[in-house]
C-alpha positions in Angstrom: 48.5 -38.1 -11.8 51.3 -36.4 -14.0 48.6 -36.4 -17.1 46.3 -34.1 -15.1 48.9 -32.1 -13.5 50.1 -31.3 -16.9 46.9 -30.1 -18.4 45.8 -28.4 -15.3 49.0 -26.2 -15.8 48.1 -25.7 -19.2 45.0 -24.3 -18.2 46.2 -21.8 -15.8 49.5 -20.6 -17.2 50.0 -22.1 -20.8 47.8 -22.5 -24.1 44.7 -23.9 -22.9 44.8 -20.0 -21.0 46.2 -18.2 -23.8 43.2 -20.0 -26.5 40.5 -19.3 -23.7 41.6 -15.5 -23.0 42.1 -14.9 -26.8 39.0 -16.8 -27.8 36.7 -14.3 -25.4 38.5 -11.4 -26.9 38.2 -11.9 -30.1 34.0 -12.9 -29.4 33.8 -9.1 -27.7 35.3 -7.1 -30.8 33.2 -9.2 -33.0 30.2 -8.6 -31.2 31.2 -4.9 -31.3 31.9 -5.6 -35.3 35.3 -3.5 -33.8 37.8 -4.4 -36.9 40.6 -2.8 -35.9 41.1 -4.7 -32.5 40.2 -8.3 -34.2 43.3 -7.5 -36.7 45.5 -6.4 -33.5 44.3 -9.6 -31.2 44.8 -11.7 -34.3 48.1 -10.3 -35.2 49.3 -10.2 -31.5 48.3 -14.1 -30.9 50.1 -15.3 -34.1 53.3 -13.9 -33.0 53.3 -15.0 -29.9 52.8 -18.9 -30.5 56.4 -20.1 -28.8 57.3 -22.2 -31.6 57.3 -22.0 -35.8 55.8 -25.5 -35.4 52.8 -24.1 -32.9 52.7 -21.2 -35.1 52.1 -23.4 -38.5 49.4 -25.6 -36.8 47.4 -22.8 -35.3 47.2 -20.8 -38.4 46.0 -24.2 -40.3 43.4 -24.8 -37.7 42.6 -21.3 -38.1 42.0 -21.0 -41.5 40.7 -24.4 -41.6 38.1 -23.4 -39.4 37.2 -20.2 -40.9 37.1 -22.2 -44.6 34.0 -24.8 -42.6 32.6 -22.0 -41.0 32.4 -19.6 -44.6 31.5 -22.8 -46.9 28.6 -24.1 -44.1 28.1 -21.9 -41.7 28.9 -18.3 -43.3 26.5 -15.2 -42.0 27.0 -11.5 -43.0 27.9 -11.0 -39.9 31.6 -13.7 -40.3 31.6 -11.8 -43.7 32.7 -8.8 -43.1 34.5 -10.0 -39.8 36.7 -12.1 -42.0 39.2 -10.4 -43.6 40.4 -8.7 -40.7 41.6 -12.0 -39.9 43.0 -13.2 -43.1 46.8 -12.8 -42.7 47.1 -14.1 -39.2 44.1 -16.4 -38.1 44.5 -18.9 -35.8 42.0 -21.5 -34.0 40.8 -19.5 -30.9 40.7 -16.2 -33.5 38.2 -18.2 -35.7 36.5 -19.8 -33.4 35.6 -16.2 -31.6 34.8 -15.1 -34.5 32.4 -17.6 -35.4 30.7 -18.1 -32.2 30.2 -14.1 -32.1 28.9 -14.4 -35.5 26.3 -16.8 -34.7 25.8 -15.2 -31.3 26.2 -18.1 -29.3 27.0 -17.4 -25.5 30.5 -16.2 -24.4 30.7 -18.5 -21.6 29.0 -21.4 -22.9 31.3 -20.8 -25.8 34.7 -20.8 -23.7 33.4 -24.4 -21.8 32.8 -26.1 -24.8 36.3 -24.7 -26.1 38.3 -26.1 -22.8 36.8 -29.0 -22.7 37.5 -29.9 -26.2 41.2 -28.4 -25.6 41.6 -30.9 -22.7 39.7 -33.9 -24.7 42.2 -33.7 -27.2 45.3 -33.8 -25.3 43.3 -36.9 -23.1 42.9 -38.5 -27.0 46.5 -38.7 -27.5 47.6 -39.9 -24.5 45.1 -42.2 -24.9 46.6 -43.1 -28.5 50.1 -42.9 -27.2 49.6 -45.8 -24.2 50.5 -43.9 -21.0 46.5 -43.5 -20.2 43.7 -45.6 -20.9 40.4 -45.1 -22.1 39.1 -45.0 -18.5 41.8 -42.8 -17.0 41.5 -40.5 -20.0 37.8 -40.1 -18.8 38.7 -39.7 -15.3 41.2 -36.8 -16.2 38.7 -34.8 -18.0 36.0 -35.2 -15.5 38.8 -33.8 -12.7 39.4 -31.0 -14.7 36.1 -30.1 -15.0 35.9 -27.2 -12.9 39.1 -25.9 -14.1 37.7 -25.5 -16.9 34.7 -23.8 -15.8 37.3 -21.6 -14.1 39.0 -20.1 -16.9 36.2 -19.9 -18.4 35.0 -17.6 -16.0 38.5 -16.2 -16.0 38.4 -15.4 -19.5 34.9 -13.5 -19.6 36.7 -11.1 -17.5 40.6 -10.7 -19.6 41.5 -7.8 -21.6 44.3 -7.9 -24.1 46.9 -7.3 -21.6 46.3 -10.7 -20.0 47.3 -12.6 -22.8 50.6 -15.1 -22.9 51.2 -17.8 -20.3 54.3 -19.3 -18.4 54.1 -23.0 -19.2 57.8 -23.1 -20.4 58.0 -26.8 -20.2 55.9 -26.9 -22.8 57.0 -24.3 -24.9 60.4 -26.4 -24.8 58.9 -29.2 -25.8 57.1 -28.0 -28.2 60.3 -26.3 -30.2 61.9 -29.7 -29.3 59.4 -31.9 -31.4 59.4 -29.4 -34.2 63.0 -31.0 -34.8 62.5 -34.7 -33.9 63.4 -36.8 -37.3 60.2 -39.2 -37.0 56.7 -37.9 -35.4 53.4 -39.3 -35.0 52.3 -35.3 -34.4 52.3 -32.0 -35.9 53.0 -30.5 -32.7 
């Protein structure tokens, strides 16, 4: 169906990619407590979100995330990871950094983190009528093992196979950041 054609393509050449490959990045320099490339993979992913609306939300996920993680979660190790983050976090950044911190596997790590990418978009189709609960779960059951594919993908990226080609998206993306009425940040 279109819904899981969509997401699939997401997950090999748009932002379920992009999260996934900077996400395992961002868990190896932590785990290396190497500062200098967690403030280059954090700068590099902010400025290349396609979109000022993708851009806003990502860094307010970010530093959502890292605000939970410091209040609840907070080791010594996410302290002195933190502020090489500060001025550009965004969701995958954090959640690397986090997961690092607390030294829960890579891999395990990147599953949880696609399937959760893919469960959200399912939820708001679901919300928006075109799928229904059932469907929704049949979509992220199918893209399962695309899942586990990236995230085997992603164990393996260095920097320079960050960005993605899902240009569909990206356009739609700058195209609702200019709609008069949304029921979405992005």
């Amino acid at each position: 169906n279109t819904a899981t054609h969509w997401l699939e393509d997401l997950l090999c050449y748009g932002s379920g990619r992009t999260d996934c490959v900077t996400l395992a990045l961002t868990w190896k320099a932590a785990m290396e407590q190497n500062h200098n490339n967690l403030t280059v993979i954090s700068e590099l992913v902010h400025a290349m979100q396609p979109s000022a609306e993708r851009r806003l939300e990502a860094g307010m996920q970010g530093q959502a995330f890292m605000l939970a993680i410091a209040s609840a979660w907070s080791t010594p190790s996410f302290q002195a990871l933190k502020p090489c983050v500060e001025n550009h976090v965004t969701y995958p950044v954090a959640v690397g950094i986090a997961a690092a911190s607390h030294k829960i596997p890579l891999y395990q790590t990147l599953n949880a983190f696609g399937l959760a990418f893919v469960s959200n978009l399912v939820s708001a189709l679901v919300r928006l009528g075109p799928l229904g609960q059932t469907d929704g779960q049949r979509v992220i059951a199918g893209l399962l093992p695309q899942i586990e594919n990236l995230s085997k993908e992603a164990l393996e990226a260095e920097i320079h196979d960050l960005g993605g080609s899902a240009f569909r998206s990206d356009i739609a993306s700058m195209r609702h950041e200019t709609q008069y009425t949304r029921l979405f940040r992005s």
